[in-house]
Steps between C-alpha positions, in 0.01 A plus 500: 500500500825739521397638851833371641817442326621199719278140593364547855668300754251443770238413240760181371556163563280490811144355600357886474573463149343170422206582723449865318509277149272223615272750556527689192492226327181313606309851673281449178395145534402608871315797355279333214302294741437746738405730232284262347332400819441833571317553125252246608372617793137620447493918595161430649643342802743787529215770467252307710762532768538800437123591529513309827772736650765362499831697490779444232728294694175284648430419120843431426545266824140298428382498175777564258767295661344216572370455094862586410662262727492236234675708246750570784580144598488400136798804377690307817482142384621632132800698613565249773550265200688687284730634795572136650696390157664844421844450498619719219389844638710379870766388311561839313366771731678275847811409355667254679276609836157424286422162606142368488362178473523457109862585511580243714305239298635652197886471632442161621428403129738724316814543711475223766386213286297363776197403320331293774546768753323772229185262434487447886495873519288571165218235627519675847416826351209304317355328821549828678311741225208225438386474835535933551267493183298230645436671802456877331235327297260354735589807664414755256229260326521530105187568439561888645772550349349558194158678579625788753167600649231394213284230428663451145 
């Protein structure tokens, strides 16, 4: 961008750096649901509680969060996903410091040659994200994840 002339250091090679580019990097598959979710809720039920008297943050707090939670849960499951394999975006932004969970799976195939150890790991990481998703689902419950507040 030319608003220095030299790399900032304490923006390198550390976790700040790989946290700040996670979440550049997957901010917009966090926002789409939630923005979606939001779309669907009917503006009745926001202007019936309105009518009813309740205040701004009241409306916020019982009607509109609660038919967006869905959308919220759901933008946390996809970037949950996408985050638990990144190991490109640690690798470059963390340097040698950046090490997640798909790095070490990753260097356990590529430098290590230890290919039982990296399917122990990779079917770990399997077991472990299967039963999250199975438990976020009969948590969240499918079926409102897609209507948001109407009967469609």
């Amino acid at each position: 961008l030319g608003i220095t002339d030299a790399p900032i250091d304490w923006l390198l090679f550390n976790e700040g750096a790989v946290f700040l580019g996670l979440v550049y990097v997957y901010t917009l598959f966090m926002t789409l649901p939630i923005y979606l979710s939001l779309e669907k809720i009917d503006p009745a039920l926001v202007e019936a509680a309105t009518d009813l008297g309740a205040r701004p943050a009241a409306v916020f707090r019982r009607v509109i969060l609660p038919l967006s939670w869905p959308g919220v849960l759901s933008g946390c499951i996809m970037v949950f996903l996408l985050s638990i394999s990144a190991f490109v975006t640690p690798q470059l932004l963390g340097g040698p410091s950046g090490i997640m969970y798909g790095n070490v799976i990753a260097s356990q195939f590529l430098a290590n040659n230890n290919w039982a150890f990296g399917s122990a790991l990779s079917i770990s990481l399997v077991v472990i994200v299967l039963v999250l998703l199975l438990i976020s689902s009969r948590w969240i419950g499918v079926q409102h994840v897609f209507t948001g507040g109407r009967n469609s």
